[in-house]
C-alpha positions as CSV (number, residue, x, y, z in Angstrom):
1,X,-18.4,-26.6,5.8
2,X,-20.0,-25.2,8.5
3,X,-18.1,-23.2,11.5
4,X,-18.7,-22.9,15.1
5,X,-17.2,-21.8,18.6
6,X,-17.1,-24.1,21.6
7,X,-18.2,-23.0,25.2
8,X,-16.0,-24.3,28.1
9,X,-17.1,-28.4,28.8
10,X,-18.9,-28.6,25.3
11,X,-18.1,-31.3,22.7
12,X,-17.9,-31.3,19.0
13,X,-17.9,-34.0,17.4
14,X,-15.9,-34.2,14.1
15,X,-15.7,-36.5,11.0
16,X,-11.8,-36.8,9.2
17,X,-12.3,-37.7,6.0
18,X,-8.7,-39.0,4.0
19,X,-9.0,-38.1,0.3
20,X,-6.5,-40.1,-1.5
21,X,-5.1,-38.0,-4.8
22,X,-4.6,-39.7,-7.9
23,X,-1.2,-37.4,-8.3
24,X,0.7,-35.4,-5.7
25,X,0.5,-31.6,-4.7
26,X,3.1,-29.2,-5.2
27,X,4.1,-30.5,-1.8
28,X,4.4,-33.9,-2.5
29,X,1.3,-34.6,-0.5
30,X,-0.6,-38.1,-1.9
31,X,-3.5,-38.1,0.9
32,X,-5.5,-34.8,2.4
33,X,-7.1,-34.6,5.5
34,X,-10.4,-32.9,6.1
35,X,-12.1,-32.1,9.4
36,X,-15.8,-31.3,9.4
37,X,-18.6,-31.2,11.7
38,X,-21.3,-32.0,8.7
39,X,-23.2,-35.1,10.1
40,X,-22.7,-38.0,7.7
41,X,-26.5,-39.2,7.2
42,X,-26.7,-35.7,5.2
43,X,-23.3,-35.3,3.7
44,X,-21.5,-38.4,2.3
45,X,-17.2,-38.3,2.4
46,X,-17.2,-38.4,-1.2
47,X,-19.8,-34.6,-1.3
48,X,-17.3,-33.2,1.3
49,X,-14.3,-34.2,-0.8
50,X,-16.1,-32.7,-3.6
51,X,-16.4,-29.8,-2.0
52,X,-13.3,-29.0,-0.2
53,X,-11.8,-29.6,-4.2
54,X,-14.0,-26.1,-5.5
55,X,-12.6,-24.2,-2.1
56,X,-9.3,-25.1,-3.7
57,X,-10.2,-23.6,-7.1
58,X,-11.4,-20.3,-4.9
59,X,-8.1,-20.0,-2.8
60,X,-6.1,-20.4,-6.0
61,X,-8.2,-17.4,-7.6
62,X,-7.6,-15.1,-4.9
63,X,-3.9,-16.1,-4.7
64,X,-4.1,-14.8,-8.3
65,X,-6.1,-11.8,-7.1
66,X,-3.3,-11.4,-4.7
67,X,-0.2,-11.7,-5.6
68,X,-0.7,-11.3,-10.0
69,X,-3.4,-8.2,-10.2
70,X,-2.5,-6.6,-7.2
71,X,-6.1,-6.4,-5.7
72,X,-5.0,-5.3,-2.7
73,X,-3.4,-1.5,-3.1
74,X,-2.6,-0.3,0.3
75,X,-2.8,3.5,-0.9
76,X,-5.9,3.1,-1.7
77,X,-6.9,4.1,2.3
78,X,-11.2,4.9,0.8
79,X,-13.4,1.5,1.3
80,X,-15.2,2.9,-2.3
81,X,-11.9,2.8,-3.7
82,X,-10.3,-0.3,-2.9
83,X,-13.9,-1.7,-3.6
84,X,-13.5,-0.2,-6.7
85,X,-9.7,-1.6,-7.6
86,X,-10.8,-5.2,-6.2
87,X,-13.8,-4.8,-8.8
88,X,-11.2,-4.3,-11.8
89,X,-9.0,-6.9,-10.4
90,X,-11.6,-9.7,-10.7
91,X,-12.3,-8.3,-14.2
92,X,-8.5,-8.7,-15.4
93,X,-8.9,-12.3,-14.0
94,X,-12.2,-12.8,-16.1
95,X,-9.9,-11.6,-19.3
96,X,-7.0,-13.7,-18.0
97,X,-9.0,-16.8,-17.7
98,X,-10.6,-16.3,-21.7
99,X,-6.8,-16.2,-22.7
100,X,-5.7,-18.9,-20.5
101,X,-8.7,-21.5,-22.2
102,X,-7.4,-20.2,-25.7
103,X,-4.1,-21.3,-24.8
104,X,-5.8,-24.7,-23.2
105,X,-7.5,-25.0,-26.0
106,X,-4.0,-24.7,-28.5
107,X,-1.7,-25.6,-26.4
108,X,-3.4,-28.9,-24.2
109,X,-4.7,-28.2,-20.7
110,X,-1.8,-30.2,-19.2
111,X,1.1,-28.1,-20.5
112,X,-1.0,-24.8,-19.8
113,X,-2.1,-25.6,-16.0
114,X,1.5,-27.4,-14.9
115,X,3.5,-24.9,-16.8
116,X,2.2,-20.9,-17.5
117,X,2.8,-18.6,-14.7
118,X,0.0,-16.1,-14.9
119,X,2.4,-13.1,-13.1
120,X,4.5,-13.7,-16.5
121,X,1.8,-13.3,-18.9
122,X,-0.1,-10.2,-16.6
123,X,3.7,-8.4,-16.5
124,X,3.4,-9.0,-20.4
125,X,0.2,-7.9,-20.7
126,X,0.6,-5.2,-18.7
127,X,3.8,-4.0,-20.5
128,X,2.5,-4.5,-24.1
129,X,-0.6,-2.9,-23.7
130,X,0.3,0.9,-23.8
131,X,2.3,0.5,-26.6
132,X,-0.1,-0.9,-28.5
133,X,-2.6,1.5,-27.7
134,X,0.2,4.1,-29.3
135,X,1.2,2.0,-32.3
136,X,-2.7,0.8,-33.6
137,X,-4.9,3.7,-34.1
138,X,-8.5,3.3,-32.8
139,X,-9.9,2.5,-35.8
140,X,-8.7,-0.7,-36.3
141,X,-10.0,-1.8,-32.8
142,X,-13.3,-1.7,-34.1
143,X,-13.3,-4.4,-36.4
144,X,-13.6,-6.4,-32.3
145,X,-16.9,-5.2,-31.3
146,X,-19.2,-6.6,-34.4
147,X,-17.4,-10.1,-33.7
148,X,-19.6,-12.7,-32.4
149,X,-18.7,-14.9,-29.9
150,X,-17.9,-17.5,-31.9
151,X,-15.6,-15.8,-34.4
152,X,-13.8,-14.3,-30.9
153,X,-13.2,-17.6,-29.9
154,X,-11.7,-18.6,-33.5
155,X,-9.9,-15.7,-33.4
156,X,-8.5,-16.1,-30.0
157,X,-7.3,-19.6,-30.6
158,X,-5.6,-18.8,-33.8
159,X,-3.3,-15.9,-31.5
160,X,-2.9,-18.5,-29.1
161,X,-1.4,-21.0,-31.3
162,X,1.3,-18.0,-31.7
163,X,2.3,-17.8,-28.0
164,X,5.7,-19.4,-27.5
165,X,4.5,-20.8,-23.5
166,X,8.6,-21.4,-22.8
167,X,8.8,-17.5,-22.3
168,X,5.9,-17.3,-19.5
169,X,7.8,-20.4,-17.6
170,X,6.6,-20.7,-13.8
171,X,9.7,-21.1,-11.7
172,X,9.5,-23.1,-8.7
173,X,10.3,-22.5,-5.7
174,X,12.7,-25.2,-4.2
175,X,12.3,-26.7,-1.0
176,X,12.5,-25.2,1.7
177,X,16.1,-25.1,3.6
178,X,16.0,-26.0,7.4
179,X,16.2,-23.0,9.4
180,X,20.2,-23.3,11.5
181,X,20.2,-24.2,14.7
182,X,21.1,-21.1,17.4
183,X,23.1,-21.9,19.9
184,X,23.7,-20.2,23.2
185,X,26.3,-17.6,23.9
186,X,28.9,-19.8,25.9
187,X,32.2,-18.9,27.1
188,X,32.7,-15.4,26.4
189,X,31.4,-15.6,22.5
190,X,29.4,-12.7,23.6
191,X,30.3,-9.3,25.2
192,X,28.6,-6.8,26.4
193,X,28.8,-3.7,24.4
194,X,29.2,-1.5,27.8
195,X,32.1,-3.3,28.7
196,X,33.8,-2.9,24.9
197,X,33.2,0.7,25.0
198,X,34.5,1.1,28.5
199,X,37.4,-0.8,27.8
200,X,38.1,1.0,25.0
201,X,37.9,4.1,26.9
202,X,39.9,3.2,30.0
């Protein structure tokens, strides 16, 4: 979608399109609302729908990015080196996405998409990996790199039909509890903490 600012007295005019879902979002949300400037005789609802859909594929990735990989290390205070993390964040989510469409694959896309939570399956990556790279001597990592990509594939979806996806559960967050009311201070429910230390002292 294209952006712009407004000067004072200027008008924009704006299109809403309604995109009706054929199941809810993890709000509970049926219909979506978009705003956009595009005129219509060159962009049709349907191609703005369409598009505001891949944004939503893009936001979820750097969610991922985010919150999973960490892309984001805050000690890292050098541009050239938080480049450099973001750069091997985005290719642990290249590597997470080959294992997730093995599991798809095994497993069904429905179970996979509603159900894995990718911090669980990075955490076990992440925990597994050193000790393998103790317990397997080098040499038998080799026999990966003369593997074409179809046997990888093969081999990938036999592992994945090993993956018990109950132990990498997402949990839900509930909703979300109305915040309590605050009320004022009324009739001496509040005192001044000069005038409890001096009457303390007097």
């Amino acid at each position: 979608m294209r952006h712009g600012t407004l000067r004072a007295g200027n008008t924009r005019i704006l299109r809403r399109i309604t995109v009706e879902l054929k199941k809810p979002t993890r709000d509970g949300d049926w219909t979506l609302h978009v705003l956009t400037n595009l005129p219509a005789r060159e962009v049709t609802a349907a191609k703005v729908a369409e598009l505001h859909a891949r944004r939503w594929t893009i936001e979820t990735m750097f969610q991922e990015l985010t919150c999973t990989l960490t892309c984001e290390i805050k000690t890292l205070g050098y541009p050239k080196a938080a480049l450099f993390g973001f750069c091997l964040a985005l290719l642990a989510y290249h590597a997470m996405s080959v294992v997730k469409a093995a599991l798809r694959r095994v497993h069904g896309a429905e179970p996979v998409e509603r159900n894995l939570s990718g911090y669980y399956l990075s955490l076990e990556l992440a925990q597994t990996y050193p000790g393998m790279m103790v317990a397997i001597p080098p040499a038998h990592w080799k026999i990966f790199r003369a593997l074409t990509p179809l046997k990888m594939a093969q081999l990938l979806q036999t592992l994945a039909g090993h993956v018990i996806l109950s132990r990498y559960q997402k949990h839900p967050r509930g909703p979300k509890k109305p915040s309590p009311k605050k009320s004022r201070y009324r009739n001496g429910r509040h005192v001044s903490t000069a005038k409890f230390l001096a009457g303390r002292l007097s």
